[in-house]
C-alpha angles and dihedrals in degrees: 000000000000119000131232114251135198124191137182128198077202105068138348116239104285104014140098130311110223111243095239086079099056131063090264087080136350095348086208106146119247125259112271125190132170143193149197093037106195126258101266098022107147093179159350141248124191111189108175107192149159126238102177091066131175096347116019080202089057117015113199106169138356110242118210122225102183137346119192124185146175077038094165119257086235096061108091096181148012117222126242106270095017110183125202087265102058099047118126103270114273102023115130126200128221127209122282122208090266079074087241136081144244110050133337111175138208115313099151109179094217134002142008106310132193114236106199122201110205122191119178128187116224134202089214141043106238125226117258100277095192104244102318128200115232096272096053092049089038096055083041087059098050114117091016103077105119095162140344137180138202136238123173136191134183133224137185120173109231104211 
C-alpha cells in the first residue's frame, strides 16, 4: 500500500518551524501539500496541534492551532498564508484553542515544543458541524480514518 504524505517548503519533519509562522512575527501558516490520497477517500481533515502545552517538562494539555475538514480529495495543498476565502471549495474549519478559527501559530510559553500536522483521509464528507472544537471532529471522524499521516514541526521562543 502506499502510503499518504504530507510535505511542507516551510519546514522538513522534525525541524524547525520558521518564525514567520508563530506569534513572534507574521503568524501566516506554512504551505502543506500531500500526496498518494487513498482509493475512497471522500475527504480530508488537517488538525495541526501541540501536545507539549503549556510545559514540555510537564504537559498538561495539547492545545489545538487550526483544524480544517470536508477539504476535497481533489485538493493536493494549501498555500502558505492561506486565508477562509481561498480555501479549496467545500472545506470547513473547527475551533482552535484561541476560540476562533483559521490559524493560530507557536507561541509556546516556555521550551522547545512539537507542532504536529495531522492530515486524514476519510471515506465520508462529514455534516457542518458548526465550528467544532477537536472532540467533537474528532468523534465525527471515527469510523471513517482510511489513512493519516504526521508532520511535525518544532518551536522554541528566543527572548
Amino acid at each position: 500500500m502506499i502510503a499518504l504524505t504530507l510535505t511542507s517548503t516551510s519546514f522538513s519533519h522534525n525541524d524547525e518551524i520558521p518564525v514567520r509562522h508563530t506569534c513572534d512575527d507574521r503568524d501566516v501558516s506554512p504551505e502543506l501539500s500531500w500526496t498518494k490520497i487513498p482509493d475512497g477517500t471522500r475527504s480530508l481533515v488537517l488538525i495541526v496541534d501541540d501536545p507539549d502545552a503549556p510545559d514540555p517538562a510537564a504537559p498538561k494539555m495539547t492545545w489545538v492551532h487550526w483544524m480544517l475538514y470536508n477539504i476535497p480529495p481533489d485538493a493536493s495543498s494549501l498555500p502558505e498564508g492561506v486565508g477562509a476565502k481561498e480555501l479549496p471549495s467545500g472545506t470547513l474549519q473547527g475551533l482552535n484553542d484561541w476560540q476562533r478559527t483559521g490559524y493560530g501559530g507557536p507561541c509556546p510559553p516556555v521550551g522547545s515544543h512539537r507542532y504536529f500536522h495531522k492530515l486524514y483521509a476519510l471515506d465520508t464528507l462529514l455534516p457542518n458541524l458548526k465550528h467544532p472544537t477537536k472532540a467533537i471532529l474528532e468523534k465525527a471522524m471515527e469510523g471513517h480514518v482510511i489513512a493519516h499521516v504526521e508532520l511535525i514541526g518544532r518551536y522554541r521562543r528566543h527572548p
